[in-house]
C-alpha positions in Angstrom: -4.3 15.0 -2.0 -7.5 13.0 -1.4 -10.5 14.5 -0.2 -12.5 13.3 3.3 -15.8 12.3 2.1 -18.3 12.6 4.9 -20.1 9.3 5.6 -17.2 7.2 3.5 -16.8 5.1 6.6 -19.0 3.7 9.2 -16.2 3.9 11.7 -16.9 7.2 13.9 -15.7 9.4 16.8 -17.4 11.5 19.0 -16.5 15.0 18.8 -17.5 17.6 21.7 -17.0 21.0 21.2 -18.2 24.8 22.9 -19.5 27.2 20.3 -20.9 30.6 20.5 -24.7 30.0 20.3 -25.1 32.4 17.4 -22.9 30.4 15.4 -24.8 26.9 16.4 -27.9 29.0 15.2 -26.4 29.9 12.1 -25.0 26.0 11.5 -28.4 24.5 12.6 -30.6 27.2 10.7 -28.2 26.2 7.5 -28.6 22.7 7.9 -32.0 23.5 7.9 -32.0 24.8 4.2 -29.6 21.9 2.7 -32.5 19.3 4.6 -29.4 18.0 6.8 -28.9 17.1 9.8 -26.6 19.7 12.5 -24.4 16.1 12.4 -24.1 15.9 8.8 -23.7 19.6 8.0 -20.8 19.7 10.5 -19.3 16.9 9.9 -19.2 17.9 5.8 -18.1 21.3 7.1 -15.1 20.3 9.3 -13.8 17.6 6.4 -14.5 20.4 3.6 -12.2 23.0 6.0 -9.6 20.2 7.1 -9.0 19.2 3.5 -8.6 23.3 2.9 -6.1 23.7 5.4 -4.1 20.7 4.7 -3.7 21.3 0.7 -2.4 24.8 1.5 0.2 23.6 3.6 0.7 20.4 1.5 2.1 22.8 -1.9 5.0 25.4 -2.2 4.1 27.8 -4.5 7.0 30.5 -5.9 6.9 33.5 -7.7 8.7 32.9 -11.8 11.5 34.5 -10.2 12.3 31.7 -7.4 11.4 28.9 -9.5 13.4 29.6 -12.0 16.2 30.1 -9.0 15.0 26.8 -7.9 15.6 25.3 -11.1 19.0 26.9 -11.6 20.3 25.0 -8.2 18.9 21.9 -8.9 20.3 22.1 -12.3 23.5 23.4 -11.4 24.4 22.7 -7.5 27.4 24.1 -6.1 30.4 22.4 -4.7 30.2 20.8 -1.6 31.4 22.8 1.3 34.1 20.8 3.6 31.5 20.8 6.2 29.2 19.1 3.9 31.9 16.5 3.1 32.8 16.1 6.8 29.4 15.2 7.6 29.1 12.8 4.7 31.7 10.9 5.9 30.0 11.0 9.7 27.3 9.8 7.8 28.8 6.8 5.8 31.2 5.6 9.5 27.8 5.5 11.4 26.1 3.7 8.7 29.1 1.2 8.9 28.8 0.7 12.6 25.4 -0.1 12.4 24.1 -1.6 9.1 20.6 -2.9 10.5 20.1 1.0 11.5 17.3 2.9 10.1 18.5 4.8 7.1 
């Protein structure tokens, strides 16, 4: 998954949030040491914890013992239940009725 890089755009938004002051402290006394501004150093710091988030959520991981489970099913899938079939052919008669449909 790509990364936001701070500053890759000139196209911005304005962002307005409460935080506890010692925390604004702590951001602007930070910003301070990398020789950024409290706009830089929070913008980096929100795209840094965004792209953190959204990579955790974005992979699956399993233990040996599920993927090799995972592995076995895909490999070797089990019969179609008549419920499964039934709705197959719902499926394929709606699909009929309404070729131009988004499928």
């Amino acid at each position: 998954m790509p990364t936001v890089e701070a500053k890759e755009t000139t196209d911005y938004a304005r962002l307005n949030c409460r935080v506890n002051v010692r925390i604004k402290q702590r951001a602007e006394e930070a910003a301070s040491l990398l020789g950024q501004s409290i706009t830089d150093f929070t913008e980096l710091a929100i795209a840094e914890k965004a792209d953190a988030v959204l990579a955790q959520h974005d992979r699956i991981i399993l233990s040996e013992r599920d993927f090799a489970r995972f592995v076995e099913l895909i490999e070797k899938p089990a019969a179609p239940t008549e419920k499964l079939r039934a709705a197959a052919q719902e499926y394929k008669r709606l699909k009929a009725e309404n070729p131009g449909g988004n499928w």
